[in-house]
N, C-alpha and C positions, 0 to 999 in steps of 0.2 A: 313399260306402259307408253301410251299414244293418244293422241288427242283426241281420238274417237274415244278408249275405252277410260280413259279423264273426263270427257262430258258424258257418259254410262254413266260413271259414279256420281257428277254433278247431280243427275237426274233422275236415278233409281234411288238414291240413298240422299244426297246433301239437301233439298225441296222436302221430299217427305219429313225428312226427321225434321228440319226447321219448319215446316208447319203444325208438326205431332206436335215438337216440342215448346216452341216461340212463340210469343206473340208480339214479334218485335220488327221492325223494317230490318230484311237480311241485309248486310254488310260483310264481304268475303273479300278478307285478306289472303293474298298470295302475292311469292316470291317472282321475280322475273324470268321461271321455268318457261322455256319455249312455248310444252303443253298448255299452260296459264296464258300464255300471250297468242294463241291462236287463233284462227279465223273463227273456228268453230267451236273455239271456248266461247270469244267471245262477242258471236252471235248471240250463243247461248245463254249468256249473262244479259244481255239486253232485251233479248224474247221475255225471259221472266223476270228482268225489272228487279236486276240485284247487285247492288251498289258495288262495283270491285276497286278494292284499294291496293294498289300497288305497292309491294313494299320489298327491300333489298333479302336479296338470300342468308339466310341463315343467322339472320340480324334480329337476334329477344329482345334489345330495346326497341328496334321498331316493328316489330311484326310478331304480335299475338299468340300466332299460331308457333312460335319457335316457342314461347311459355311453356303453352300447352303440350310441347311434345318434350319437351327438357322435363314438366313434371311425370309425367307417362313415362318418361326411361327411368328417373327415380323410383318412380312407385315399383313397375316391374320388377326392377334390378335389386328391389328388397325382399321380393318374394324368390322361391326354394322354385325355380326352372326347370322341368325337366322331360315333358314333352310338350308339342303343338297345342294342347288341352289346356294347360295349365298356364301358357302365355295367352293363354283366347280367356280362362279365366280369369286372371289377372286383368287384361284389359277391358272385360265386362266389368269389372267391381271397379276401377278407375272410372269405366263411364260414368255410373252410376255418381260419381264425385261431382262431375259437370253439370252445375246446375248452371240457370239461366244468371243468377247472381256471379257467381264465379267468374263466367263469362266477360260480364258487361266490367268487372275487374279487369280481367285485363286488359278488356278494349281499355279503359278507363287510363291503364296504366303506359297506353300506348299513347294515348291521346295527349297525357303531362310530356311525356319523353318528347313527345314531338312540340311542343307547345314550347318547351324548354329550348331544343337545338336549333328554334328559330331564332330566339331571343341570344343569345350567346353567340 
């Protein structure tokens, strides 16, 4: 993947579904991938007025999105795998778990950690 077809997805998929879904100011956590740190990322995050927080690679105390993908490999990896179909369903019935609460948890929970490793 490349930074053109990383802001495709920013813009066909990440906008639509946080407006379908949210009713919330967006807030986009990502890791220091190149693609995340590009010109045309992030133009793209500033055109549409979406807060990006920066946070270390592969780091679930400070970055959210490591949560959410640690629980996604759990959930998967309980279910019976055994074609293309059945890990596209598995990760539909996971989506379905993401509610707007769950979310603002782990922001929540990223928010203490950091709040924490300043004070220490």
């Amino acid at each position: 993947m490349n930074s053109e077809l990383y802001n495709e997805i920013l813009s066909d998929y990440l906008l639509p579904f946080c407006t379908a879904k949210y009713d919330l100011e967006l807030k986009l956590h990502q890791d220091n991938d190149p693609r995340h740190n590009s010109l045309l990322c992030r133009s793209f995050l500033n055109l549409n007025n979406i807060d990006w927080i920066k946070s270390p690679p592969k780091s679930p105390d400070l970055n959210p999105i490591e949560l959410v993908w640690n629980e996604l490999k759990e959930f998967v990896g309980k279910k019976m795998i055994g074609t293309g179909t059945d890990a596209s369903t598995a990760v539909r019935e996971f989506e379905k778990l993401m509610t707007p609460e769950k979310c603002i948890r782990y922001i929540n929970h990223f928010e203490t950690v950091r709040f924490f490793s300043f004070i220490n």
